[in-house]
C-alpha positions in Angstrom: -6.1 -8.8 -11.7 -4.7 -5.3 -11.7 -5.6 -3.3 -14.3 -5.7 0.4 -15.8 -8.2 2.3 -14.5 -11.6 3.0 -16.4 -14.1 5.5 -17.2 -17.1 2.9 -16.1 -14.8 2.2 -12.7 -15.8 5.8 -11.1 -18.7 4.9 -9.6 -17.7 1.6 -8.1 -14.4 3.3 -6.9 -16.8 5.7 -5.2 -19.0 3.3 -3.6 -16.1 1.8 -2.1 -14.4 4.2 -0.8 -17.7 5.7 0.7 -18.0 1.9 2.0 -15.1 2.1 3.7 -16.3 4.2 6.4 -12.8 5.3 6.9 -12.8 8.8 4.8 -15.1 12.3 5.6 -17.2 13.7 2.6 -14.1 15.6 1.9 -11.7 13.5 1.5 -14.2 11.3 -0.7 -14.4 14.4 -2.9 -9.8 14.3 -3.2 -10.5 10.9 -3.9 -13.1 11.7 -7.1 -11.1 14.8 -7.5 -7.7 12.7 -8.7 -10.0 10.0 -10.1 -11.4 12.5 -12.3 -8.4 14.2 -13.0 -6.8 10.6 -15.0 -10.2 10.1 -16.3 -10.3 13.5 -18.1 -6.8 14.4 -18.5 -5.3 11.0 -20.2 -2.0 12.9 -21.2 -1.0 14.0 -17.3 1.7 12.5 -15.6 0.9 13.4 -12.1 -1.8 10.9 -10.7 -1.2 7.1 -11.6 -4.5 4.8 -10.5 -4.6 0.9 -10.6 -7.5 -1.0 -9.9 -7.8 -4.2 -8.3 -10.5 -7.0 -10.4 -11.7 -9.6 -9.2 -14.6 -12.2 -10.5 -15.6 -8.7 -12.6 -15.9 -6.4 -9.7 -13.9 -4.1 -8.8 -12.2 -4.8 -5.3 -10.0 -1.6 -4.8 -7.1 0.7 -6.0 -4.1 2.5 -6.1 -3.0 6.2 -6.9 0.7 7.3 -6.9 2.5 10.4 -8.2 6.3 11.3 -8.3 6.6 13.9 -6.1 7.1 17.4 -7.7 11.0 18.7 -6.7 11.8 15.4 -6.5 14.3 12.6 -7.7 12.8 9.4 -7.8 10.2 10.2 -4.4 7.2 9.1 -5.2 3.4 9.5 -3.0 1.1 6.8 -2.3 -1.8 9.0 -2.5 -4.7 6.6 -1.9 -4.7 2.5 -1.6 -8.5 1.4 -1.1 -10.1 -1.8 -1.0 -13.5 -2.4 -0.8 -14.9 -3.6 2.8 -15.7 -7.0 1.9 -12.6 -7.7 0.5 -9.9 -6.6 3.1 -7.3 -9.3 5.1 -8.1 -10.9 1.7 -4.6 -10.2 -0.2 -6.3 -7.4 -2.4 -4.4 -4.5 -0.8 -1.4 -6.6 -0.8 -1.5 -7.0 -4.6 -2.1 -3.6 -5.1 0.4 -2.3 -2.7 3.1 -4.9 -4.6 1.8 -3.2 -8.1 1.9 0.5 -7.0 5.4 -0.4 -5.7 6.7 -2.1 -9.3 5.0 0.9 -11.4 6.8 3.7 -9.5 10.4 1.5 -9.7 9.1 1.8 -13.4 9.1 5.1 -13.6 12.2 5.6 -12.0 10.8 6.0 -8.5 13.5 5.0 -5.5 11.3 6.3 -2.6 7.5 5.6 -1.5 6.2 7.6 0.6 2.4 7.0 2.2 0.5 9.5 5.0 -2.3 8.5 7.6 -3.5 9.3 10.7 -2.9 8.7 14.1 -6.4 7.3 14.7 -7.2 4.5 16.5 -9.5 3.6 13.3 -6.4 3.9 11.4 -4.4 1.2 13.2 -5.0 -1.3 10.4 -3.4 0.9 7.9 -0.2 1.3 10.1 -0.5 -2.1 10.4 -0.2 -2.4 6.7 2.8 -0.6 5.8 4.8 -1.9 8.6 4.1 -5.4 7.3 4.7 -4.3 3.6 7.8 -3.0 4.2 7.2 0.4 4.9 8.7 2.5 8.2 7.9 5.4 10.6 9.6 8.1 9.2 7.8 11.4 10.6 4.9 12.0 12.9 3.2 15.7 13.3 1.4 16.4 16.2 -2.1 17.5 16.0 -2.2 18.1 12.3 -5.4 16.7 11.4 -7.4 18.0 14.6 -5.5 18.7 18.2 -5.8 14.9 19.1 -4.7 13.3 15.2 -1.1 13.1 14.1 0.1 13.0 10.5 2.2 9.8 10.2 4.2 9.5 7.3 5.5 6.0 6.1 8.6 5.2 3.7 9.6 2.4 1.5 13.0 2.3 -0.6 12.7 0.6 -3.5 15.4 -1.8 -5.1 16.7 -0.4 -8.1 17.6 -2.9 -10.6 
């Protein structure tokens, strides 16, 4: 099930992004930051977070936001699912739902960023299957030896 994110979800969304392995303290702390930000904020339009449910747990989520300047662009800030529960469908299903609420809202364009690390190959992986393509690639923005790759997915407008 994907559902509206929760005040009682913070700490499982936490753990699994922690559990992951995937993400520095830092980016753990963006993640919290925009979890936080919907949590507290119920009126802003900026951040948009899903969460995957399954058997009662919480599995994983989403966070997208139209892009500011934009018409229709939307950023996949953060899909996440839980260790245990990857090459399981979950990221699929959330991916799918991200995809439907920004066409919701108007949204035409999707447009993901990871990294160029061979831990990331998985996520590359990911979007190419879902749909998504190589639009951009940044040398060395992360650190000298980690690219920026940007993915995009136009969405059918009905």
């Amino acid at each position: 099930m994907i559902r509206p994110l929760r005040r009682d979800d913070r700490e499982a969304l936490r753990s699994i992004v922690e559990g992951t392995g995937m993400f520095s303290a830092d980016e753990v702390g963006i993640a919290l930051e925009l979890i936080d930000a919907v949590l507290d904020k119920p009126g802003q339009r900026d951040y948009h977070i899903r969460v995957a449910e399954g058997s009662g747990a919480v599995e994983g989520y989403y966070c997208i936001g139209p892009t500011p300047g934009t018409d229709g662009t939307f950023d996949l800030y953060w899909i996440v699912v839980g260790a245990q529960k990857q090459g399981k469908g979950t990221g699929r299903m959330l991916e799918e739902d991200a995809v439907k609420l920004a066409a919701s809202m108007g949204g035409r364009l999707l447009i993901a960023e990871t990294s160029s690390r061979p831990a990331y190959e998985g996520t590359r992986s990911f979007y190419l299957r879902r749909g998504y393509s190589e639009v951009a690639r940044i040398r060395g923005y992360y650190r000298p030896d980690d690219d920026l790759v940007v993915y995009a997915k136009y969405l059918s407008v009905s």
